[in-house]
C-alpha positions as CSV (number, residue, x, y, z in Angstrom):
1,X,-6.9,16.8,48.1
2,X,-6.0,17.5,51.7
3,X,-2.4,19.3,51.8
4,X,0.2,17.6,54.2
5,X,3.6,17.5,55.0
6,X,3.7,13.9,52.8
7,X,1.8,15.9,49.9
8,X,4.6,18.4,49.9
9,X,7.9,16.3,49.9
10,X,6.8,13.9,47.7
11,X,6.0,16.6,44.5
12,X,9.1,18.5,45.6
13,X,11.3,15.2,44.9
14,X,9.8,14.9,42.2
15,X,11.5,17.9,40.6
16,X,13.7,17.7,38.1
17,X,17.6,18.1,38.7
18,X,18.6,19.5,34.9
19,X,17.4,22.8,34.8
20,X,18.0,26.4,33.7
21,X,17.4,30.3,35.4
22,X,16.3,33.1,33.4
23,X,16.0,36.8,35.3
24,X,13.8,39.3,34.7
25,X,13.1,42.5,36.1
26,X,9.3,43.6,35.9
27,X,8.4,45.9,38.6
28,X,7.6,44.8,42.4
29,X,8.7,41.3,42.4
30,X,6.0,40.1,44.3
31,X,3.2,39.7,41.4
32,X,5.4,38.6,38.8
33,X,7.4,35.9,41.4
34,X,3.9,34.1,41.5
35,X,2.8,34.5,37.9
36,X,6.2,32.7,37.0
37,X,5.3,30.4,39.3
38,X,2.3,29.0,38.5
39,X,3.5,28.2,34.8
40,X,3.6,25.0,33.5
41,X,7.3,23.6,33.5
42,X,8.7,26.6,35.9
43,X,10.3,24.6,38.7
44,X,10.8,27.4,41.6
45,X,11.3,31.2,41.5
46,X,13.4,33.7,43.6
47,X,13.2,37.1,44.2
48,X,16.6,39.4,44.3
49,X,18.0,42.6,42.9
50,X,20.3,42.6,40.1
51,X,21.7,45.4,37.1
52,X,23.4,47.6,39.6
53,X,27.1,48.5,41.1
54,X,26.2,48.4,44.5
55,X,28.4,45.4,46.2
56,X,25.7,43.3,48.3
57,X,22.4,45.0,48.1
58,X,19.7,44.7,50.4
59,X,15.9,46.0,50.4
60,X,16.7,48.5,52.8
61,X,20.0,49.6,51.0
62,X,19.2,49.0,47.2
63,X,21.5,51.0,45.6
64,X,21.4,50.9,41.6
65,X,19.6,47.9,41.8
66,X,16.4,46.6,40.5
67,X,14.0,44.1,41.9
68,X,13.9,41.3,39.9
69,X,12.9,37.5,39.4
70,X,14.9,34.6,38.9
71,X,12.9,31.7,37.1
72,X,14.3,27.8,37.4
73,X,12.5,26.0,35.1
74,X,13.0,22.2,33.1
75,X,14.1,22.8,29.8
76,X,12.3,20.2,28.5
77,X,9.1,21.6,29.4
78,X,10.0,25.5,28.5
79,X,12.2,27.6,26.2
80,X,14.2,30.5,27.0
81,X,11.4,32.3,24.7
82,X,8.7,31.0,26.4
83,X,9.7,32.6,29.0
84,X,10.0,36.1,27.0
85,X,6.9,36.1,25.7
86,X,5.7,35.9,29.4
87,X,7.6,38.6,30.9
88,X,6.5,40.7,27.7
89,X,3.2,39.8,28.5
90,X,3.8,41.0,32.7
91,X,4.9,44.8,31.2
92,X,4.5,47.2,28.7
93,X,7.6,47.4,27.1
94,X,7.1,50.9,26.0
95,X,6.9,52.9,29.7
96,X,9.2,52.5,31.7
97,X,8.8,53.2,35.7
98,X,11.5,56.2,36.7
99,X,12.6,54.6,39.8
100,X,15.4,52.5,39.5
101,X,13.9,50.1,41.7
102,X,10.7,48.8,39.4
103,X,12.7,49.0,36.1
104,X,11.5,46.6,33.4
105,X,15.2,45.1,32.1
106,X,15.3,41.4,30.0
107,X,18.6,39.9,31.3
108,X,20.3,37.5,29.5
109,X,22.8,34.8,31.2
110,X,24.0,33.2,28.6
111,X,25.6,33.9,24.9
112,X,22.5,31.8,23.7
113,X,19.8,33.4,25.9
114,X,21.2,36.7,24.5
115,X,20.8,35.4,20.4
116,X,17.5,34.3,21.8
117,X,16.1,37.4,22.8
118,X,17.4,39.5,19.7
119,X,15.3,36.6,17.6
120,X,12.2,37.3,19.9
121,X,12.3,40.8,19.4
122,X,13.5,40.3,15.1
123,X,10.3,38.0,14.9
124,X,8.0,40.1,17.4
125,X,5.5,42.8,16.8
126,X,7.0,45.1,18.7
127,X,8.4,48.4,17.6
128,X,12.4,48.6,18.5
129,X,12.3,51.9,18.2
130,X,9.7,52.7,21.0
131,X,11.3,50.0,23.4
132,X,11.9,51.2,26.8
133,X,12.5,47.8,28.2
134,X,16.1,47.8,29.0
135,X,18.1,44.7,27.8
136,X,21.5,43.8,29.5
137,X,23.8,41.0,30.0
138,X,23.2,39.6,34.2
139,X,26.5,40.1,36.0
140,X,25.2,38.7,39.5
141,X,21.6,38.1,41.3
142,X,21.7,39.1,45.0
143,X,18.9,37.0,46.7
144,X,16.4,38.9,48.4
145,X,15.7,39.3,52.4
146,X,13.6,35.7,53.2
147,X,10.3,37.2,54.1
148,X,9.6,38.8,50.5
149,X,10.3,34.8,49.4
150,X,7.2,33.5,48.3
151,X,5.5,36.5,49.7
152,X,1.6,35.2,48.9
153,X,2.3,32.6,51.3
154,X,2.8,35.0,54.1
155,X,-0.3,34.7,56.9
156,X,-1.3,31.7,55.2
157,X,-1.1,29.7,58.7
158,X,-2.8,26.3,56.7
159,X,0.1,26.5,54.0
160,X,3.0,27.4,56.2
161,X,2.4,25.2,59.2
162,X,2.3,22.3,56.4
163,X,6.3,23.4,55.8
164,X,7.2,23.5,59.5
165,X,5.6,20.3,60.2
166,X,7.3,19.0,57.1
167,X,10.9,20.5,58.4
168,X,11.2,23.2,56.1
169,X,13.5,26.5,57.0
170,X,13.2,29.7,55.2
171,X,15.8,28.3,52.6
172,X,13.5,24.9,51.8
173,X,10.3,26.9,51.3
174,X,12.1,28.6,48.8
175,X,13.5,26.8,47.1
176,X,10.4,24.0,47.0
177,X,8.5,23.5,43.8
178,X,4.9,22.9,46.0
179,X,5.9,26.1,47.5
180,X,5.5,27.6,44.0
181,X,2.9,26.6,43.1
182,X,1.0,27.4,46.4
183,X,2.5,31.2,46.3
184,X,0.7,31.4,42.4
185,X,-2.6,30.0,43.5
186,X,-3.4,32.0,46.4
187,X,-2.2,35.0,44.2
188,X,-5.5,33.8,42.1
189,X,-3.4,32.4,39.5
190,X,-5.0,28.6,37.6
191,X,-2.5,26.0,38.9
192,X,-2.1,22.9,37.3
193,X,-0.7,21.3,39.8
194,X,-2.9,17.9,41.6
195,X,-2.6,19.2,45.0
196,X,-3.6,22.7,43.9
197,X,-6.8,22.4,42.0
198,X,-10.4,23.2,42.1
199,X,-11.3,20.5,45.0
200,X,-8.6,21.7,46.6
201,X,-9.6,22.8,50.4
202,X,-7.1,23.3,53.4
203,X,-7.1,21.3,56.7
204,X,-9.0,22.6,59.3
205,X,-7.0,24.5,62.0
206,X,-6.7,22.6,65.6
C-alpha cells in the first residue's frame, strides 16, 4: 500500500477519543518512544522530562529531570499493566543508570495506576528487594523540544513530505497515530498497522 496524505488522515481519524497516558522513564527516550509505539492499542506517544524540581525544563537545561515517555493508549485495547509489563521488559530493573537524565522511574498518574503497579510487582517475579527502578507519583510532564518528536521519522523525506502535503505542523505529526506507527517501523519494530506492513514500499521521490 502506497502511503499518501489520504492514507494518513483517514487512520488518524480513525483514533479513538476515550483514552488514557501512562509515563515511563526508561533511558534515552528515543528507543522506547517507538517500541511504545508500535504496540497494539497504543494510540500516540510523547517524549518529555518529568520527576524533577526544575520549573520548565528543556534538553539543553534539564535540571533534575529525567527523559521519559508518555503513552496514550485505548483502554479498551490495553491495561495500565500491560503497559508495565512492557516497560519492564525495555529495562533491567535491577541497574540503574547514575545520570539523572536516563533514570529508569514507573510513574503513576492516578490512585488506581498506583494500586496497579504495587499488584504487578506483588504478583511478579521480581525481587523487591533488588529493585533499582524508582517508583513515584507524576507531578507534571514537560513535553520535549519538537525535533526529538518521533525522532525515527527524522530524514525520512518519503514519510515526512506525506505530513506536509497532508498539512501537518510539528504539533499534528505528533500527535498522529500513523505517525506512530511509522516512527516504530522504521525503528525495525513488526507494525500491525495496514499501511505499515510487509508490502509496504514508499512512493518514489519526484
Amino acid at each position: 500500500m502506497m502511503l499518501t496524505p489520504t492514507v494518513v488522515t483517514e487512520f488518524d481519524s480513525q483514533a479513538p477519543e476515550d483514552t488514557k497516558t501512562a509515563t515511563f522513564g526508561l533511558g534515552c527516550f528515543w528507543g522506547p518512544d517507538a517500541a511504545f509505539d508500535a504496540v497494539d492499542g497504543v494510540v500516540r506517544t510523547r517524549v518529555g522530562y518529568a520527576g524533577g524540581t526544575k520549573p520548565d525544563p528543556s534538553y539543553e537545561v534539564l535540571g533534575d529531570h529525567t527523559e521519559v515517555i508518555q503513552v496514550e493508549y485505548d483502554p479498551e485495547q490495553l491495561s495500565f499493566t500491560d503497559l508495565l509489563e512492557r516497560a519492564f521488559s525495555e529495562h533491567n530493573p535491577y541497574q540503574q543508570p547514575q545520570k539523572r537524565q536516563y533514570q529508569n522511574i514507573m510513574f503513576t498518574e492516578t490512585v488506581a495506576q498506583h494500586d496497579q503497579l504495587l499488584a504487578f510487582l506483588n504478583e511478579s517475579d521480581l525481587s523487591h528487594d533488588g529493585l533499582a527502578t524508582r517508583l513515584e507519583s507524576l507531578d507534571r510532564f514537560y513535553l520535549a523540544e519538537a525535533y526529538h518528536q518521533k525522532f525515527n521519522l527524522r530524514g525520512k523525506r518519503w514519510i515526512t513530505d506525506v505530513f506536509t502535503e497532508a498539512g501537518y505542523d510539528d504539533e499534528a505529526v505528533r500527535e498522529s497515530p500513523a505517525a506512530a506507527k511509522l516512527n516504530a517501523h522504521v525503528a525495525g519494530h513488526n507494525v500491525s498497522t495496514p499501511f505499515v506492513n510487509q508490502s509496504y514500499e514508499p512512493r518514489s521521490r519526484r
